[in-house]
C-alpha positions in Angstrom: 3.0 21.7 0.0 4.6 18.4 0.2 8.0 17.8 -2.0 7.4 14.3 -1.6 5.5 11.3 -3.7 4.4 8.1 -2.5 4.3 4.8 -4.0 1.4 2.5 -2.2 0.9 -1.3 -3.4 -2.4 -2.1 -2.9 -2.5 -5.0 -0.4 -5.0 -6.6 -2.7 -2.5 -6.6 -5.7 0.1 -8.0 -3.5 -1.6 -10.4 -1.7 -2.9 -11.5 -4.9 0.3 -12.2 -6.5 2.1 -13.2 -3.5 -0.5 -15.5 -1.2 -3.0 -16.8 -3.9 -0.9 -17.1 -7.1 -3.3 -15.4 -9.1 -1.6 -14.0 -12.0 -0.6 -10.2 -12.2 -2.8 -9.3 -14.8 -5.5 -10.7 -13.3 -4.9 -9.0 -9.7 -4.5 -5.8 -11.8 -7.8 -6.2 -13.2 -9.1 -6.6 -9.7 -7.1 -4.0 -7.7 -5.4 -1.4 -9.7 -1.6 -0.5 -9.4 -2.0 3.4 -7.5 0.0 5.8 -6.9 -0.6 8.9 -4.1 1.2 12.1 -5.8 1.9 14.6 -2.7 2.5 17.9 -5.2 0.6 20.4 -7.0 -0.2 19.7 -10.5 2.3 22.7 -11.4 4.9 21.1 -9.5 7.5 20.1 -11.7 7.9 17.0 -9.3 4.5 16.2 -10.7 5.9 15.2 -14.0 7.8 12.3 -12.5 6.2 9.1 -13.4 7.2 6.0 -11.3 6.2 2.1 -12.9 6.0 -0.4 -10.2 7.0 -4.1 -11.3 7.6 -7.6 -9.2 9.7 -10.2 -10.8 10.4 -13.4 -9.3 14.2 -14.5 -9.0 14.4 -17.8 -10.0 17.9 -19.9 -9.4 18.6 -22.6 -11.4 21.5 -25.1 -12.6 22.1 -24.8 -16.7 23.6 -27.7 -18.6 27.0 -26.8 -18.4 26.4 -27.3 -14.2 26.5 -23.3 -13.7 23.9 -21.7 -11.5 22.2 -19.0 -13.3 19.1 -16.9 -12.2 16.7 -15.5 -13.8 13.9 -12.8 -13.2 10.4 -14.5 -14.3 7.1 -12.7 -14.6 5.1 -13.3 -11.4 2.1 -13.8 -14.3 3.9 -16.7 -15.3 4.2 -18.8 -12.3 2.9 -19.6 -8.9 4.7 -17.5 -6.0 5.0 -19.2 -3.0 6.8 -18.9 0.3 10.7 -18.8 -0.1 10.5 -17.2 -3.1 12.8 -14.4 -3.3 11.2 -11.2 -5.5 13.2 -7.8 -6.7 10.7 -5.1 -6.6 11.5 -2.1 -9.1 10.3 1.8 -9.2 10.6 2.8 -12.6 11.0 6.2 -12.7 11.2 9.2 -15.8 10.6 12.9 -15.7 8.2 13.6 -18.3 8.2 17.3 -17.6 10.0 20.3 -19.0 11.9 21.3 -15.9 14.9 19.7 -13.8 12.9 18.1 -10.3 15.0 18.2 -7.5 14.5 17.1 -3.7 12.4 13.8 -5.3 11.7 11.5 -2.6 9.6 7.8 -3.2 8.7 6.3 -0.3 7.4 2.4 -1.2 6.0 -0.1 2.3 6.9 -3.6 2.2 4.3 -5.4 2.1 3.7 -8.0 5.4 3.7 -11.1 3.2 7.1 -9.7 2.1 10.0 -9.9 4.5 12.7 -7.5 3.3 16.2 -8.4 2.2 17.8 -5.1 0.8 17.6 -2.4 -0.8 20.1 -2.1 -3.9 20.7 1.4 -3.5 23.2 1.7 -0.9 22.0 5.5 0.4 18.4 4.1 0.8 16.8 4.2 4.0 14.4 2.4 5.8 11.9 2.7 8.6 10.9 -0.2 11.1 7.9 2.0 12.6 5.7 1.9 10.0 6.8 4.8 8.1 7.1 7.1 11.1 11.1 7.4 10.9 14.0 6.3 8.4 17.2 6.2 8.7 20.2 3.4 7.9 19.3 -0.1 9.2 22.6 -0.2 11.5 21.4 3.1 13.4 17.5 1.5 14.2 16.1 -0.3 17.1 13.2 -1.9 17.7 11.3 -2.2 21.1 10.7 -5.5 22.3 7.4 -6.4 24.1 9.4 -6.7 27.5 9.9 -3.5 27.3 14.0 -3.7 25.8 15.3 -2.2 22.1 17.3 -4.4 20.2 19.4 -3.7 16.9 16.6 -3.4 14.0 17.1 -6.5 11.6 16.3 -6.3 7.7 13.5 -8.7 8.7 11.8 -5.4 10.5 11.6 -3.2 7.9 8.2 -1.6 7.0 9.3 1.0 4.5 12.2 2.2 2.2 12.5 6.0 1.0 14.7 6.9 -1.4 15.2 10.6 -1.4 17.4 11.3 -4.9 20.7 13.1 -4.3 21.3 14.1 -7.7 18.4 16.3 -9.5 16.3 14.7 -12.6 16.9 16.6 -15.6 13.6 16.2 -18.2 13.6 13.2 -20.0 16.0 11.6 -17.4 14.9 7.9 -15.6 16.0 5.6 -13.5 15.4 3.0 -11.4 14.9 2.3 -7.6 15.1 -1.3 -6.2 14.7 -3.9 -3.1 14.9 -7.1 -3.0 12.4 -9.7 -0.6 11.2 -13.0 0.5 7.7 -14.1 0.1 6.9 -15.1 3.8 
């Protein structure tokens, strides 16, 4: 049995938001927010939830001539190209046991190029999913037949495997940070 839980965007709830700035509820509506457990129903790992959620990082000047940003609501404004997005895995064990070994794998979508994960120990595959490990020890072959050094731009998937166990009733929060394409 599989200690490990995966997080899958549904490219239609993505594209949605990102290509046609439709508004999240309404892509929700349409495609469905789902999430593929990997674990028994009686594994305690089964009791951790995970929320997805998109904002939209938005940089602007104030009165005063300070640059602030702010996080907006992909619902409440077109997303287009440039845009830079912080993606966010909620996650709370709503279980009576401590889950250890938790891992939450989530793919970067293809309209999405990826900027970094905000999680320092978080690793990331540029194979589709079929490896992981820390951006500066990944290569990627060229069509000429030559690796070179894996850039951020190359990522397909992050995993975050928790080092520290979740005690019930304990959340968090897992995040990576993008550009729409």
């Amino acid at each position: 049995m599989s200690k490990i839980r995966m997080i899958l965007l549904e490219a239609a709830m993505v594209t949605g938001v990102l290509m046609t700035g439709m508004s999240l509820s309404e892509v929700a509506y349409a495609a469905p927010l789902t999430a593929t457990i990997q674990a028994a129903a009686t594994d305690p790992q089964a009791d951790v939830k995970i929320d997805s959620s998109i904002m939209v990082e938005r940089t602007e000047e104030s009165e005063s001539g300070a640059t602030v940003t702010t996080l907006v609501d992909p619902a409440t404004v077109k997303v287009i190209p440039g845009d830079k997005l912080l993606f966010t895995n909620s996650y709370r064990n709503t279980g009576q046991n401590t889950v250890t070994g938790f891992v939450v794998n989530n793919p970067v979508h293809s309209a999405v190029i990826f900027t970094e994960a905000l999680e320092d120990w978080a690793l990331v595959s540029v194979d589709g999913g079929e490896t992981f490990g820390q951006l500066s020890a990944l290569s990627v072959a060229e069509a000429t037949l030559e690796t070179r050094p894996a850039l951020a731009s190359d990522v397909t998937h992050i995993r975050w495997i928790l080092p520290s166990p979740i005690a019930p009733g304990a959340s968090g929060e897992l995040r990576f940070r993008g550009i729409v394409r």
